[in-house]
BAFI-601446 format. One line per field, with one value per residue: residue number from 1; x, y, z of N, C-alpha, C in turn. Coordinates in steps of 0.02 Angstrom, whole numbers, plus 50000, padded with zeros to 5 digits. Example, Ala and Ser with C-alpha at 12.3 -4.5 7.8 and 13.67 -1.06 7.14 Angstrom:
<pts>
num: (1_2)
npx: (50660_50642)
npy: (49716_49888)
npz: (50390_50354)
capx: (50615_50684)
capy: (49775_49947)
capz: (50390_50357)
cpx: (50660_50645)
cpy: (49835_50002)
cpz: (50390_50394)
</pts>
This chain:
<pts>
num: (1_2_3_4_5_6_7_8_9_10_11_12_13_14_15_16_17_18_19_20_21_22_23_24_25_26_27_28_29_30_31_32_33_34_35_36_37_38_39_40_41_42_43_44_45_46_47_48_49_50_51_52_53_54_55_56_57_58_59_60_61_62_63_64_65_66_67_68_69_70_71_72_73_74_75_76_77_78_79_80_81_82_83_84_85_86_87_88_89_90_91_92_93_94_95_96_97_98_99_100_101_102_103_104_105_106_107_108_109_110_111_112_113_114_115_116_117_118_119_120_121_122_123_124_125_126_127_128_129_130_131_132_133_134_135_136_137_138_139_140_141_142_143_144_145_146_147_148_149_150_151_152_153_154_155_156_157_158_159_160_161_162_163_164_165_166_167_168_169_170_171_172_173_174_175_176_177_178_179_180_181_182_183_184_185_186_187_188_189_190_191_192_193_194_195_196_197_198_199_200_201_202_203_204_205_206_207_208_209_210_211_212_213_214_215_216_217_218_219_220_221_222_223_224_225_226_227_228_229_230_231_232_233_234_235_236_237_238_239_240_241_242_243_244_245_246_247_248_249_250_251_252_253_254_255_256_257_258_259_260_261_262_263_264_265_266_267_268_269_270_271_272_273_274_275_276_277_278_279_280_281_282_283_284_285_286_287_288_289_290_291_292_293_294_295_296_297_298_299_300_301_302_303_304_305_306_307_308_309_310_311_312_313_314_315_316_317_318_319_320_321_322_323_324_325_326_327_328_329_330_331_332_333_334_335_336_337_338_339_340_341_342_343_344_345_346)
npx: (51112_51024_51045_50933_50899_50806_50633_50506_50337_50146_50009_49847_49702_49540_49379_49353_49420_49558_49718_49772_49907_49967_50066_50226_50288_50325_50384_50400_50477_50490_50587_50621_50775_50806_50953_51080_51028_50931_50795_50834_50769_50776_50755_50663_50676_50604_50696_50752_50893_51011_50944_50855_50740_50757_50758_50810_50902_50921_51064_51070_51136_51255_51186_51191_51127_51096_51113_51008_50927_50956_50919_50879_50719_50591_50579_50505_50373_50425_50426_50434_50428_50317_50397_50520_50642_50635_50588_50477_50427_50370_50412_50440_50523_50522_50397_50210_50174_50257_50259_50380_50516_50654_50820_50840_50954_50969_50975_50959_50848_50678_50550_50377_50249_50137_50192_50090_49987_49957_50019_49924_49941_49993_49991_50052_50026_50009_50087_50188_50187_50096_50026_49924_49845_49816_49739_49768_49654_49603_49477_49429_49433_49529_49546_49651_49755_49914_50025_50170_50276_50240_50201_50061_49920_49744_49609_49480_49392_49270_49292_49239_49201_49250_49369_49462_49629_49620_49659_49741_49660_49729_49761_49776_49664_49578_49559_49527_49422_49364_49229_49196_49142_49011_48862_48853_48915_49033_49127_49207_49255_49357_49394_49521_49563_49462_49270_49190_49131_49105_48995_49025_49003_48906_48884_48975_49115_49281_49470_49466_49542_49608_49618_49756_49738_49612_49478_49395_49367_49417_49398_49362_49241_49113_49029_48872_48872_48930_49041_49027_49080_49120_49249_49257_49318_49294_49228_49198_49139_49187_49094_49025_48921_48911_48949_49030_49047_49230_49266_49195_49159_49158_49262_49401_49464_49626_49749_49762_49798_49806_49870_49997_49941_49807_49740_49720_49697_49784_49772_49764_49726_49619_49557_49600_49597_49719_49836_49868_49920_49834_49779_49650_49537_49462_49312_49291_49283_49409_49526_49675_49794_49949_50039_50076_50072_50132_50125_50119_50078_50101_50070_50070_50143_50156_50302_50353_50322_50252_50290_50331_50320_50344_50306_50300_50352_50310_50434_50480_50445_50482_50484_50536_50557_50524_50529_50431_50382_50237_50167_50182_50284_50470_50504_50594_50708_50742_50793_50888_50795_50776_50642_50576_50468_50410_50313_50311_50333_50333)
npy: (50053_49944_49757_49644_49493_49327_49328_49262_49243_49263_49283_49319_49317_49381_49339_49474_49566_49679_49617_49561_49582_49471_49464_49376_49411_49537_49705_49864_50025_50202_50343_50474_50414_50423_50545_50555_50513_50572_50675_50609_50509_50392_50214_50064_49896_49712_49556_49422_49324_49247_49144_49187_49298_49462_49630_49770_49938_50060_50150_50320_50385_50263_50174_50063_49902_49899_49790_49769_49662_49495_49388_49221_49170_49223_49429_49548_49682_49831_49979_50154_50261_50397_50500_50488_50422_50281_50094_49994_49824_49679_49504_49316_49284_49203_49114_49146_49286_49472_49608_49704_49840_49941_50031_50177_50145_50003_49969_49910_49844_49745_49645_49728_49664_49558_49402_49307_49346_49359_49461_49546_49679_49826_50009_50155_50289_50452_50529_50463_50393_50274_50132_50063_49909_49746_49604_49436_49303_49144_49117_49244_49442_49550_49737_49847_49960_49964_50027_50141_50143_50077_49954_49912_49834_49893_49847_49891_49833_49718_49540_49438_49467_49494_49618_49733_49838_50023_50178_50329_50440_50634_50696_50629_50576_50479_50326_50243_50097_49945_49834_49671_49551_49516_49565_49701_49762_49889_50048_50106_50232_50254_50322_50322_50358_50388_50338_50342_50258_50295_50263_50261_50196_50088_49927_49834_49892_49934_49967_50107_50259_50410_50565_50689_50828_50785_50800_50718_50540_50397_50240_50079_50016_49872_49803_49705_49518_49377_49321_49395_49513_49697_49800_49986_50146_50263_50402_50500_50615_50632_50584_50533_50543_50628_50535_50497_50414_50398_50338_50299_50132_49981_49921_49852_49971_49999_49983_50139_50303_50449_50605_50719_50828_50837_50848_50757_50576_50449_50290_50111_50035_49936_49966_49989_49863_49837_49843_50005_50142_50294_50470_50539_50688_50736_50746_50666_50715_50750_50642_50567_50470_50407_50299_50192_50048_49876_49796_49768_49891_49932_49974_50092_50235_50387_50525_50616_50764_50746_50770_50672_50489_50339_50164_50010_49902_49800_49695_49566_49448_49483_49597_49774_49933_50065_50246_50444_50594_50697_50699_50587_50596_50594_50473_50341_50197_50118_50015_49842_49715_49518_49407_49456_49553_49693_49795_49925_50093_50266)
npz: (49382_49473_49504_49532_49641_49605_49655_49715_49656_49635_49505_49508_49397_49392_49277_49169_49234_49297_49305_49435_49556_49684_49800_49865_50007_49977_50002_49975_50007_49995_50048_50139_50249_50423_50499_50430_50314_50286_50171_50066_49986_49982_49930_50005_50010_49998_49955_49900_49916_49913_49939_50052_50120_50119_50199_50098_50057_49933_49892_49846_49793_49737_49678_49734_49823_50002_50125_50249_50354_50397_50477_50485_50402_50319_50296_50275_50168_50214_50279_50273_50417_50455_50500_50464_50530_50574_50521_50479_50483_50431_50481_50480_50543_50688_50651_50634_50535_50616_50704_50665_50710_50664_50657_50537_50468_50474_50618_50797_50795_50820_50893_50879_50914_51021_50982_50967_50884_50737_50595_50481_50387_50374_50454_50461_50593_50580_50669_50687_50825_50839_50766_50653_50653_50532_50598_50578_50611_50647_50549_50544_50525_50614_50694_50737_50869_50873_50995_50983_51068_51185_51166_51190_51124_51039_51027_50861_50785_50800_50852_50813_50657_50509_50440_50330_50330_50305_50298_50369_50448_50375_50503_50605_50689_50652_50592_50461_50389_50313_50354_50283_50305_50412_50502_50427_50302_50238_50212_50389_50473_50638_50801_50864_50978_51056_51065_50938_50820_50642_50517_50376_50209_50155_50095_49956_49968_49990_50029_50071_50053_50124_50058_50036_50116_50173_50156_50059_50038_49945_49872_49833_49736_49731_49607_49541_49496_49576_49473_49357_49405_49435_49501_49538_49544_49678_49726_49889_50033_50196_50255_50199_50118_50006_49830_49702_49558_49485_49377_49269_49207_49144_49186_49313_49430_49505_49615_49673_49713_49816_49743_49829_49829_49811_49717_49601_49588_49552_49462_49408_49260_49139_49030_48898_48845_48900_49051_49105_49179_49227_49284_49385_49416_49562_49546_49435_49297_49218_49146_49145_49029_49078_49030_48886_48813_48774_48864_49043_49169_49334_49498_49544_49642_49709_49730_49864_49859_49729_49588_49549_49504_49533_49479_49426_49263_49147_49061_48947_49022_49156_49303_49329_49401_49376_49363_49332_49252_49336_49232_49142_49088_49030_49052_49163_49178_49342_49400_49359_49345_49345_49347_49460_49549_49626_49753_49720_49831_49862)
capx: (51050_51007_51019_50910_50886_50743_50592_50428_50269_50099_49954_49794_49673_49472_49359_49345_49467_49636_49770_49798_49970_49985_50159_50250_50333_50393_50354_50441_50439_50552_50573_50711_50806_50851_51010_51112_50997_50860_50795_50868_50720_50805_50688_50693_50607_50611_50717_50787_50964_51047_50900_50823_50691_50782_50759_50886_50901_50957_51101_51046_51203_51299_51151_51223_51074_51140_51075_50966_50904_50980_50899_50822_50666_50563_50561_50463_50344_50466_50376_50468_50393_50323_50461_50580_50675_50632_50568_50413_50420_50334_50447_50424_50578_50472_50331_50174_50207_50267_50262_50455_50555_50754_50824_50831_50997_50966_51021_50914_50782_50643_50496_50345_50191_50145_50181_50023_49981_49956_49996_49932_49939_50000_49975_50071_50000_50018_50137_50236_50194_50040_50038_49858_49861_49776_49762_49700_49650_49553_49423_49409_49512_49497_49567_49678_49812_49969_50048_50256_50322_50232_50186_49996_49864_49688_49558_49436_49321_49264_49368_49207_49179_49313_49374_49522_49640_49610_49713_49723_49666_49786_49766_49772_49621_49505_49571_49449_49443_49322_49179_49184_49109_48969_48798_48831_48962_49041_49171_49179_49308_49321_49445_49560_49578_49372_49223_49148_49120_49046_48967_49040_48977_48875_48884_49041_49145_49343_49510_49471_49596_49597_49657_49788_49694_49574_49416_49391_49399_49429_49395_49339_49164_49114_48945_48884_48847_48987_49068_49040_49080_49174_49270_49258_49346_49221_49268_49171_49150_49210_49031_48998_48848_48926_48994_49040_49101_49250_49278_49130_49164_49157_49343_49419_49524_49647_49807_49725_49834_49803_49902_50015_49897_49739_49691_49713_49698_49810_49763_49770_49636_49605_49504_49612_49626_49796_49827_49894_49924_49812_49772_49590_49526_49402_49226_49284_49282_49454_49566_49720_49807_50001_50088_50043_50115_50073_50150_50070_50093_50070_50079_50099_50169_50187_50329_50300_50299_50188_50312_50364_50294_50372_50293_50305_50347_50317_50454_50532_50417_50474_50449_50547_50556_50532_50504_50418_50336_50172_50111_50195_50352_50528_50507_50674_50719_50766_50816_50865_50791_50741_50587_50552_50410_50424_50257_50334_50284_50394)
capy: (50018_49897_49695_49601_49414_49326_49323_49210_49280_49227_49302_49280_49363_49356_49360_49562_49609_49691_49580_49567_49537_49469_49462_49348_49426_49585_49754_49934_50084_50251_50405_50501_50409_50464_50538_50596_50496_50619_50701_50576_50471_50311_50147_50006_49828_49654_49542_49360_49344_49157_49100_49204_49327_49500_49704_49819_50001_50082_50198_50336_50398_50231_50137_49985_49900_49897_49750_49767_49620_49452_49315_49160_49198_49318_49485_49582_49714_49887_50069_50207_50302_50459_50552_50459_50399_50204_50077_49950_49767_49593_49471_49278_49226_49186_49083_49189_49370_49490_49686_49731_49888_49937_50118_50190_50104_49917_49951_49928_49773_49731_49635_49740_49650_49500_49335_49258_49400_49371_49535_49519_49707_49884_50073_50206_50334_50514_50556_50395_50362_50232_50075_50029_49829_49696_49550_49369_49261_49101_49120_49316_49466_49635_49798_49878_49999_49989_50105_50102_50151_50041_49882_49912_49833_49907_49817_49928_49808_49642_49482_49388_49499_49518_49703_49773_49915_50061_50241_50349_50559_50663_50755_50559_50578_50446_50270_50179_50004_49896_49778_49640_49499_49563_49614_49760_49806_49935_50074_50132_50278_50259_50372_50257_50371_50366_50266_50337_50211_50332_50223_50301_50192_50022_49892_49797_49940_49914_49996_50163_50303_50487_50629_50724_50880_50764_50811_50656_50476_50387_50196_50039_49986_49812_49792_49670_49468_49310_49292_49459_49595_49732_49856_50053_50191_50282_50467_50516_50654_50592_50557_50482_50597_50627_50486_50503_50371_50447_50314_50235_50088_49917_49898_49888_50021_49949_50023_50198_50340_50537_50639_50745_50875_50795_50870_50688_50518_50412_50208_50086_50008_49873_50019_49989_49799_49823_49889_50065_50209_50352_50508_50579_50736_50682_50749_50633_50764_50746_50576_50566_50432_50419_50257_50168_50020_49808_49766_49783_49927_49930_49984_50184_50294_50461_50552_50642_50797_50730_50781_50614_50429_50285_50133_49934_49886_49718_49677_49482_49418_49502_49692_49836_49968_50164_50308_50472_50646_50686_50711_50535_50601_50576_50386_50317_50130_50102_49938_49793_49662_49462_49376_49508_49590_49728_49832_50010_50137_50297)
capz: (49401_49535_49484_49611_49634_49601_49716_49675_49672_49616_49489_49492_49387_49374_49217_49155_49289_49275_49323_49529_49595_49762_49819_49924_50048_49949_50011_49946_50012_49987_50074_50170_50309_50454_50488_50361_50248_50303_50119_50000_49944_49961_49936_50055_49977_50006_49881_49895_49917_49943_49977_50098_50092_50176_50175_50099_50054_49888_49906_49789_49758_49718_49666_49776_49856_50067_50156_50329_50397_50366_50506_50450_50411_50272_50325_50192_50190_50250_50252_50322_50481_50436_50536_50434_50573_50582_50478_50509_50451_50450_50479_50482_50585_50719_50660_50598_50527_50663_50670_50693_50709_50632_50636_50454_50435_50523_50680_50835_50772_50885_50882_50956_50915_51032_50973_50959_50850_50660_50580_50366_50341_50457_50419_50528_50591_50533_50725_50711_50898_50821_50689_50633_50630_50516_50611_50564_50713_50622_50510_50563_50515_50653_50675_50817_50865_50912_51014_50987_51132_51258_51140_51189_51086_51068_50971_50862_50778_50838_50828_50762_50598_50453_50424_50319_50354_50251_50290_50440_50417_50396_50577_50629_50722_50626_50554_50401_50365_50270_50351_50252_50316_50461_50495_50381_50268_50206_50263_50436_50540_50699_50835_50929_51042_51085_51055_50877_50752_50602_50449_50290_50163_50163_50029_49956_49986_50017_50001_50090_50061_50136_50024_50098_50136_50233_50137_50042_50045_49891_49881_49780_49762_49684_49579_49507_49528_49558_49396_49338_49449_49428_49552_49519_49586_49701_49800_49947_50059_50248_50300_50126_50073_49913_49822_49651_49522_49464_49338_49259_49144_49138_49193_49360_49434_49566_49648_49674_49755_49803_49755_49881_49837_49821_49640_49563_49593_49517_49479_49338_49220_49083_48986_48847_48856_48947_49131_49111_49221_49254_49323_49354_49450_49603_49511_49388_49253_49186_49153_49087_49030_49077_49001_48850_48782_48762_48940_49130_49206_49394_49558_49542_49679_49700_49773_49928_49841_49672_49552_49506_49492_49528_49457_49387_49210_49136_48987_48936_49072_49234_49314_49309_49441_49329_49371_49273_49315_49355_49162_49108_49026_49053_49095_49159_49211_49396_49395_49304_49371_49306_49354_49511_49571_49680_49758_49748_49870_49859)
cpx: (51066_50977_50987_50907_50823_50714_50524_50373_50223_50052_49905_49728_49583_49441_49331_49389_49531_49673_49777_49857_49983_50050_50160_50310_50382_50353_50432_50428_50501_50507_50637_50726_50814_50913_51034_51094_50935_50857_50813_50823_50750_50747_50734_50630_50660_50634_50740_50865_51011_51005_50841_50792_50706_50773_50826_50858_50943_50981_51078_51110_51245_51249_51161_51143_51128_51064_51035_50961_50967_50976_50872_50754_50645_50550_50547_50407_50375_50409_50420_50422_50375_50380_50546_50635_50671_50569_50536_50430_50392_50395_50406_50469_50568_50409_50283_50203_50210_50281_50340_50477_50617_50736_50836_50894_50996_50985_50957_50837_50770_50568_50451_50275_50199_50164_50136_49969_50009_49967_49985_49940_49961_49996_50016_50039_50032_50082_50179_50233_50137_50045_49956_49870_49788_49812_49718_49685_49583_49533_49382_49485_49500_49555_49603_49739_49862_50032_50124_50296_50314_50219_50100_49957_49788_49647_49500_49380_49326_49303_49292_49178_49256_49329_49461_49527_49630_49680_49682_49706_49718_49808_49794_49717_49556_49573_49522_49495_49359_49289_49174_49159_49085_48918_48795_48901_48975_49100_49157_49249_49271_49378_49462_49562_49489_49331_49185_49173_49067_49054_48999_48989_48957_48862_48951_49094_49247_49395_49507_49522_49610_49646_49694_49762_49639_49482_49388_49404_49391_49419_49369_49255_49151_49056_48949_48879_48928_48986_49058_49003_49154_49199_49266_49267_49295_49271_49195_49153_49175_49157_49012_48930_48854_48952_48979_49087_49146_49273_49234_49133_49176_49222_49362_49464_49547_49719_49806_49790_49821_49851_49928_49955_49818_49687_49679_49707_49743_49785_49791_49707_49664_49577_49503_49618_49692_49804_49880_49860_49891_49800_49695_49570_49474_49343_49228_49287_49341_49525_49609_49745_49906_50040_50043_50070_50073_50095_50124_50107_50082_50093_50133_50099_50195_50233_50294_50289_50241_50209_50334_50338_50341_50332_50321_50301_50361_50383_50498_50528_50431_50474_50497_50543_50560_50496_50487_50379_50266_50126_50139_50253_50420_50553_50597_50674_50771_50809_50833_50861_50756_50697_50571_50490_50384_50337_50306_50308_50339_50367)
cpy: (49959_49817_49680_49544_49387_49295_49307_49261_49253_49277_49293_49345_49355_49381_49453_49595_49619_49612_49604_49539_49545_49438_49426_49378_49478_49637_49804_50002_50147_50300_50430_50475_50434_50494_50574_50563_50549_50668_50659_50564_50407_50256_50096_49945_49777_49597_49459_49344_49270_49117_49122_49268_49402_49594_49722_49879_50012_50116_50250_50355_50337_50194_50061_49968_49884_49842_49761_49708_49579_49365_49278_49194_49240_49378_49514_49654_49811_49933_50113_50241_50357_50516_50546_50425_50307_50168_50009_49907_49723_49567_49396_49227_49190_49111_49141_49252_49427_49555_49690_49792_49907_50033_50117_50139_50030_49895_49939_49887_49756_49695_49682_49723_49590_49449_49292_49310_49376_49417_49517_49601_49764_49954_50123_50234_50405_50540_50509_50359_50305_50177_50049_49952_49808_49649_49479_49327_49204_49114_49209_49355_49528_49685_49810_49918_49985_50047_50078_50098_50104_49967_49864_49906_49857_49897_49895_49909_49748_49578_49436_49418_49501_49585_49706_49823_49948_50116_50290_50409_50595_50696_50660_50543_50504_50399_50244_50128_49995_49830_49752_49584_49508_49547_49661_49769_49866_49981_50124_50185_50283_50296_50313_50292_50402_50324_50260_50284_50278_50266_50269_50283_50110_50002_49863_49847_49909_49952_50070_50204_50386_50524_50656_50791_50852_50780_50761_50605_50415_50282_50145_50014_49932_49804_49740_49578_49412_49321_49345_49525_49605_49790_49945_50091_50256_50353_50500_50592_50619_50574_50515_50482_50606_50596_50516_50440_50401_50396_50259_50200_50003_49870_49902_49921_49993_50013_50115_50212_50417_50547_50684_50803_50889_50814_50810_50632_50464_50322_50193_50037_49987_49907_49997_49897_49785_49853_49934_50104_50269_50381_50537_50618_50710_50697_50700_50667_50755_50700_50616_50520_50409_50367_50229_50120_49944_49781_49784_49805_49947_49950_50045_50201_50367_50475_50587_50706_50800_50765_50712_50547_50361_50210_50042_49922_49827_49722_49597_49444_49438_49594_49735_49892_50060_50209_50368_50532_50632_50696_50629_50540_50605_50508_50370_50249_50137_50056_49920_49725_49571_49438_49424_49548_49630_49776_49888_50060_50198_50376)
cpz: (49446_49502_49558_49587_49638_49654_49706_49689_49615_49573_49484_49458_49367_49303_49213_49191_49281_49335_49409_49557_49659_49763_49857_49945_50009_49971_49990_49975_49993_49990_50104_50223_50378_50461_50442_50299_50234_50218_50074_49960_49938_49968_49979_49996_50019_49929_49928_49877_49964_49991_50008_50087_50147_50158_50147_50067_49991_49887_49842_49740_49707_49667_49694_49816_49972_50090_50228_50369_50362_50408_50464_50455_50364_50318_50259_50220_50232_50245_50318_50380_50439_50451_50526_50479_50565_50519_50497_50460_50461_50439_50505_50541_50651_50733_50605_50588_50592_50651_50701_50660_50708_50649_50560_50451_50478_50569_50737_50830_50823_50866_50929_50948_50934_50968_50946_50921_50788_50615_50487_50346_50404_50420_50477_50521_50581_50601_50733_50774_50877_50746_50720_50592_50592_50547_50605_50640_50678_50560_50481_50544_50573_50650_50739_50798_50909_50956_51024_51033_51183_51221_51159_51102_51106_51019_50946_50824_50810_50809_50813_50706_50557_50440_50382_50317_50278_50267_50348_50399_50431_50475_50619_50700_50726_50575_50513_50402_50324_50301_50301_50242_50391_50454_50430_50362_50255_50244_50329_50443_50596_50733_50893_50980_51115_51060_51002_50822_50705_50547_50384_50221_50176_50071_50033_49930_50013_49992_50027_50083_50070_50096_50100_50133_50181_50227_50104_50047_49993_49906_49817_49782_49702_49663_49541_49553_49516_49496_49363_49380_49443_49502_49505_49565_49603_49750_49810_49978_50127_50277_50240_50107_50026_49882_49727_49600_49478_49398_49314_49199_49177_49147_49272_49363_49491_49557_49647_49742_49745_49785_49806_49907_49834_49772_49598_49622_49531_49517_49398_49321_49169_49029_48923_48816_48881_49018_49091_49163_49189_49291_49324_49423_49503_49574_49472_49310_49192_49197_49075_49079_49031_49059_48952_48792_48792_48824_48995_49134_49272_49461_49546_49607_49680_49743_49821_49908_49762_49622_49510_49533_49481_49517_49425_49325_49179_49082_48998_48998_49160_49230_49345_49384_49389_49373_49319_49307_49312_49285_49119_49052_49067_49101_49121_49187_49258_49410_49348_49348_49344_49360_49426_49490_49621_49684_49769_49805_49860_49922)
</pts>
């Protein structure tokens, strides 16, 4: 197992609501390398390490963590390309957060999002030639694409409305995000590469996420007044004619993920008075419940094939890195790590 060093991070949680951890400056992701890493499944995160806030890669074989970056500066935030080849980061060394690019093993670092460019959040796209930016600019948050090769930005909502990113379609034809402070809320797709804006869903709508099959779009919806409102996990059709609450209770559901195959949804919920991991079918029909114990459980991932679950486990005040299949058995501990808090992605 993999010791890491510790890396701060903040909770904050509202009345009725599961527990929300926003991270500083840690992102996770794992998948296969390029190279003769190509197939492994190795994870890349962000950890703290004499100080400084830097990527590295878990050998799977050795279990050695291998360092990447190492300027002044947080660099946080990794996610592999889809094409496994290169690996997307925010970095701080700069000034504000900055979209930068490494080959799978840390060679070849580049900033390619201006300067004067805020980036708080990025999404590749499904051909690797495209990164869907969140960017702040004031008081406002908007939407745009980057294109990798040339360093072109191309705005796709307005820079005086708030919007967050959501998840591209699988064909990568159609990007969502989340109007959130507007004229009109709610989620939109629009085609970067033309001029449709479609409306999906209006209201306080956020979190958009396309099944992989590309028939649904799975999201959060918030009801309810200041001081008690709740979130609930809401699936769609792609025009958002059919919406269905696939989990109706008085709890929120947060860190929601398709499956590879797009028969489940995986999130976690307070149901029980604790956050645990589940699984439930999109009609809503059939939940299961896959961990179950007195500690937070959080931030589930599926492999890329949806055999196995990689996940967050609270114990003796810090979190855990496990993994487990897709029915919640054969848990195993990843890590050992003290006071850390890693967002998995696998």
């Amino acid at each position: 197992m993999v010791s890491i060093s510790t890396f701060p991070f903040r909770r904050f949680a509202s009345p009725g609501s599961i527990l929300v951890l926003i991270l500083l400056a840690v992102g996770l992701a794992a998948c296969g390398g390029g190279g003769s890493n190509a197939g492994r499944g190795e994870v890349v995160f962000t950890a703290v390490s004499e100080g400084n806030a830097d990527i590295y890669r878990v050998d799977n074989e050795s279990g050695i963590p291998v360092r990447l970056t190492s300027a002044a500066g947080e660099d946080f935030a990794p996610a592999w390309s889809p094409k496994k080849n290169m690996i997307a980061f925010l970095s701080r060394r700069n000034g504000a957060p900055a979209l930068w690019l490494m080959d799978w093993n840390g060679a070849s670092k580049r900033q390619i999002s201006d300067q004067g460019l805020e980036i708080n959040r990025f999404r590749w796209a499904p051909d690797s030639k495209s990164i869907g930016l969140e960017i702040a600019a004031g008081r406002f948050i908007w939407i745009a694409v980057l294109d990798v090769e040339s360093g072109e930005v191309e705005a796709l909502t307005s820079r005086t409305e708030t919007a967050e990113i959501g998840d591209w379609s699988p064909d990568g034809e159609w990007l969502l995000y989340a109007v959130v402070d507007g004229d009109t809320t709610g989620i939109r797709r629009r085609n970067p590469n033309g001029v449709d804006e479609i409306t999906v869903t209006t209201g306080r709508d956020t979190d958009p996420r396309w099944s992989p099959d590309g028939r649904k779009i799975a999201f959060s919806r918030t009801t309810g007044t200041a001081g008690n409102a709740t979130s609930n996990l809401v699936v769609t059709d792609q025009d958002g004619d059919k919406s269905v609450n696939v989990a109706p209770d008085d709890f929120d559901e947060a860190s929601f993920r398709w499956a590879p195959d797009s028969k489940h949804i995986m999130f976690v919920s307070e149901v029980t008075g604790n956050a645990e991991i589940y699984i439930v079918t999109p009609d809503g029909k059939d939940t299961k419940q896959l961990t179950s114990n007195r500690v937070i459980d959080a931030a589930p991932r599926w492999n890329s094939n949806g055999s196995s679950i990689l996940f967050l486990s609270e114990g003796n005040g810090s979190f855990d890195i496990y993994s487990m299949n897709k029915d919640g058995e054969q848990q195993k501990r990843m890590t050992s790590i003290s006071d850390v808090i890693l967002e998995a992605d696998w």
